[in-house]
N, C-alpha and C positions, 0 to 999 in steps of 0.2 A: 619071482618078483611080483608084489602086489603093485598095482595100478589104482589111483583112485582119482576120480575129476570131481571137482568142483568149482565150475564154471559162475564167478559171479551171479547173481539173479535169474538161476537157471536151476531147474528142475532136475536135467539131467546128470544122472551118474551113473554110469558104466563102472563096474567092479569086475578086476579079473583075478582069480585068486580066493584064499581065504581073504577073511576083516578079521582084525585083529582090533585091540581097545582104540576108541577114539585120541587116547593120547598120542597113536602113532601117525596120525594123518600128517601134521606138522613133516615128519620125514619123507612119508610117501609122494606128497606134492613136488618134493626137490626132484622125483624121478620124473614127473610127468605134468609138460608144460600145456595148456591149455589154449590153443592160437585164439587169439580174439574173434571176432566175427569180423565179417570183408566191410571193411571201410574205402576199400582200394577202387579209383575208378574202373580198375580193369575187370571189378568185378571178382571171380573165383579164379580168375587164368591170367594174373598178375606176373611180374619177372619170377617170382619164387618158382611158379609153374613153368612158366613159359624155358627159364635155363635149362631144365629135363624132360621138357613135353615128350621130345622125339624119340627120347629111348625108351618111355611107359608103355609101350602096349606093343605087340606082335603085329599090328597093323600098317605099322611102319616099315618092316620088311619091303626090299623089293617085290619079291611075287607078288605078294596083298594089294600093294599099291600101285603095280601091272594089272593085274585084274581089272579092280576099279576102273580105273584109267580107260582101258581096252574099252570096257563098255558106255562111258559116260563123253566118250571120242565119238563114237559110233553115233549115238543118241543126239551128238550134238550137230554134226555133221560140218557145212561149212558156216553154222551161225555161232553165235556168241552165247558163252556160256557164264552164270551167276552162281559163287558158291557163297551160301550163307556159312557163319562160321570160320572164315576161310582159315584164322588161324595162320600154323607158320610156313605153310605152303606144300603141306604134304601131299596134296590132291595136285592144290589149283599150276604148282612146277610146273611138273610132267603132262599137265596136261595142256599148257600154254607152249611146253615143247612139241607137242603134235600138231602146234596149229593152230588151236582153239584159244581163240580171244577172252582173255577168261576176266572176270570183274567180283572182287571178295567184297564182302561185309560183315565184319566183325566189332567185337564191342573193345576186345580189348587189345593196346597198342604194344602191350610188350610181347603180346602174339606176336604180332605184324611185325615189330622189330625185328624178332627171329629170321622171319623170311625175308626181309629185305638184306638181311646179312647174306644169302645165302644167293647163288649163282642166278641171275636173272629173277631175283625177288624186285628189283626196282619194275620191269616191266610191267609189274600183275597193279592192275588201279584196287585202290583199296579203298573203302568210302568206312569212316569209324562211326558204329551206332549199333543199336538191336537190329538182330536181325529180324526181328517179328513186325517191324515195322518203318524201317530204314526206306527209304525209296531212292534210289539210282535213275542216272537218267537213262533213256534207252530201251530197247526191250530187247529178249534172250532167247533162243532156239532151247537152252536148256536152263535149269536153276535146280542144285542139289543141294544137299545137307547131311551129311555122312557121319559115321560113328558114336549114334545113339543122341546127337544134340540136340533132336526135337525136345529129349527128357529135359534138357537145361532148361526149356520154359514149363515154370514151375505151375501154371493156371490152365485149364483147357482154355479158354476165352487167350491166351496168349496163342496156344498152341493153332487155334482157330484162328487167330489174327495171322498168325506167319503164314498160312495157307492162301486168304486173302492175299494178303502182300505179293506173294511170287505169280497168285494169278494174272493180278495186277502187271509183272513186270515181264511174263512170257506172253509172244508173238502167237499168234494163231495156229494151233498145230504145235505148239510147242509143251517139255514136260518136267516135270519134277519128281527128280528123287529122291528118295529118302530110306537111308541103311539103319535099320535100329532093332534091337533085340526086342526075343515076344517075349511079357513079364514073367519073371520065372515065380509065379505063386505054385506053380506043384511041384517045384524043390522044395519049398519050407516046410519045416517038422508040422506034423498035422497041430493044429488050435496054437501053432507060433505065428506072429509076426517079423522074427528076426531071421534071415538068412546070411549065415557063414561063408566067405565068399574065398579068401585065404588065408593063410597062418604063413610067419617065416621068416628068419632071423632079422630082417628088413624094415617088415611092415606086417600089422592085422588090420584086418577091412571085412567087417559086416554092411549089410542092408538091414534096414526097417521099412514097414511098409504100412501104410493107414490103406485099409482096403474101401472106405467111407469116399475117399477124398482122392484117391490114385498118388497120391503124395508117399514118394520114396525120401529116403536119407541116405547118404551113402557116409559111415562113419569109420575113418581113417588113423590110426597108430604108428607113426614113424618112429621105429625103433633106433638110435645109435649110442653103441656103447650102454650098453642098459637102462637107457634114459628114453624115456617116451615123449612126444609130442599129438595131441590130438583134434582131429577137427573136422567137421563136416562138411556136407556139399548136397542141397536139396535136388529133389527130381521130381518128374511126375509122369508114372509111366504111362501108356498109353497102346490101346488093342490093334490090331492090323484095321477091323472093319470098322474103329472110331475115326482112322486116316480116313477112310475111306469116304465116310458122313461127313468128318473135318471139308475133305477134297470136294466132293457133290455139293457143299454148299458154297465154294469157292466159286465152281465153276467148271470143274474137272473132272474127269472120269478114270477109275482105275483101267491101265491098258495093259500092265504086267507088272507079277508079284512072284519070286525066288526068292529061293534059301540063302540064294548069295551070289556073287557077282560073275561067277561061272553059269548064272542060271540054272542051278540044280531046283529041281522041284522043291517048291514051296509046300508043306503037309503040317496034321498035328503033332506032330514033333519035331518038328524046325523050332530051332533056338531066335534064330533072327531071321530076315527079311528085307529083301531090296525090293520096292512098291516103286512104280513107273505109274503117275497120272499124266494125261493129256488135255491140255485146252482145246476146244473145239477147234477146228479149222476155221476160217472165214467165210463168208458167202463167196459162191465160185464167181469170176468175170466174166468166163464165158457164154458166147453166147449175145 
């Protein structure tokens, strides 16, 4: 099956296959629908997403999100904890059933829907905004941000703003985490920009990457019944030690960095990374 897009007023065009003469596009187009760009308040994580969030990604498994859980309980201890993103509650649940007062900020509501459908989603306060700059009231023993969603702020100057923000909203001695993959530029074919990410009766999904700008694409093919639909989702990836610069000028310091939430050693072959910063403590009382 040949694939061709031609996205109104848009440059690009992905071709999979031979091209055949220009008189055949007229056909080809009927196979593959080109989704508009997001006019949606919710943003990229609209009901369309939001109906299959839960079953995309292996993350959602119990173990994975035991894990997590296990360590971000610990970290939080008996104070209140902030998840940005919170999304449809795959964190913020389970971890409001251990105890932890937990407070979300997310942009979009047909997230939030999702969770509040689901067993003790009304509990979790949800405040709706960016999370790069949202302010709750309160401050927090902990404030995370899990499964690569730093990349959704598509600017450093955003990514820097959300840093700000949560210093802003943690207690003294308090931390932020943040779970997000290290950029996979030594996968891509030497002098490409594109990386193949999978193929399969379902769906194809490459990356592009501008290495000028840290600016990713992540570009998406929903396959059914031989008929394609495609559309993208911008990123902007970002280095462990740019958190780090991000963090230092917040206010914070790295106090621990793993491979992942078992704390397996962090090294230059670690694909991802769970980074733990600390706000300083306060001036002591005693005394």
């Amino acid at each position: 099956m040949d694939l061709i897009v031609h996205p109104a007023g848009a440059r690009l065009r992905p071709v999979f296959g031979p091209v055949r003469a220009p008189k055949t596009r007229q056909r080809h187009a009927r196979h593959l629908r080109y989704r508009p760009p997001v006019d949606d308040a919710d943003g990229y994580f609209g009901e369309r997403v939001a109906a299959t969030y839960d079953d995309s990604s292996h993350t959602f498994d119990p173990g994975a999100v035991e894990s997590t859980v296990d360590l971000l309980a610990e970290l939080a201890g008996d104070g209140r904890a902030l998840e940005l993103a919170v999304g449809t509650g795959r964190i913020a649940l389970p971890l409001a059933a251990r105890g932890v007062p937990v407070h979300g900020i997310d942009l979009s509501r047909a997230m939030v829907a999702r969770m509040r459908a689901k067993p003790g989603g009304d509990a979790i306060d949800v405040t709706i905004g960016d999370f790069a700059t949202t302010r709750v009231a309160g401050t927090f023993r902990l404030a995370y941000l899990v499964f690569n969603t730093i990349t959704n702020l598509t600017t450093q100057d955003a990514q820097v703003a959300c840093f700000q923000n949560v210093a802003e909203h943690l207690e003294p001695g308090g931390c932020f985490v943040i779970e997000v993959g290290v950029p996979p530029l030594r996968r891509l074919p030497p002098g490409q920009s594109v990386l193949p990410w999978s193929a399969g009766p379902a769906e194809w999904v490459c990356y592009t990457y501008d290495f000028a700008t840290q600016a990713s694409q992540g570009h998406y093919i929903d396959l059914d019944n031989g008929r394609g639909e495609y559309h993208t989702i911008p990123f902007r990836y970002v280095w462990p030690t740019e958190l780090d610069l991000m963090a230092r000028l917040a206010g914070l310091r790295l106090r621990d960095r793993w491979a992942g939430w078992t704390r397996e050693p962090f090294t230059g072959e670690s694909r991802g990374h769970v980074s733990v910063w600390e706000k300083a403590a306060g001036p002591s009382s005693a005394g």
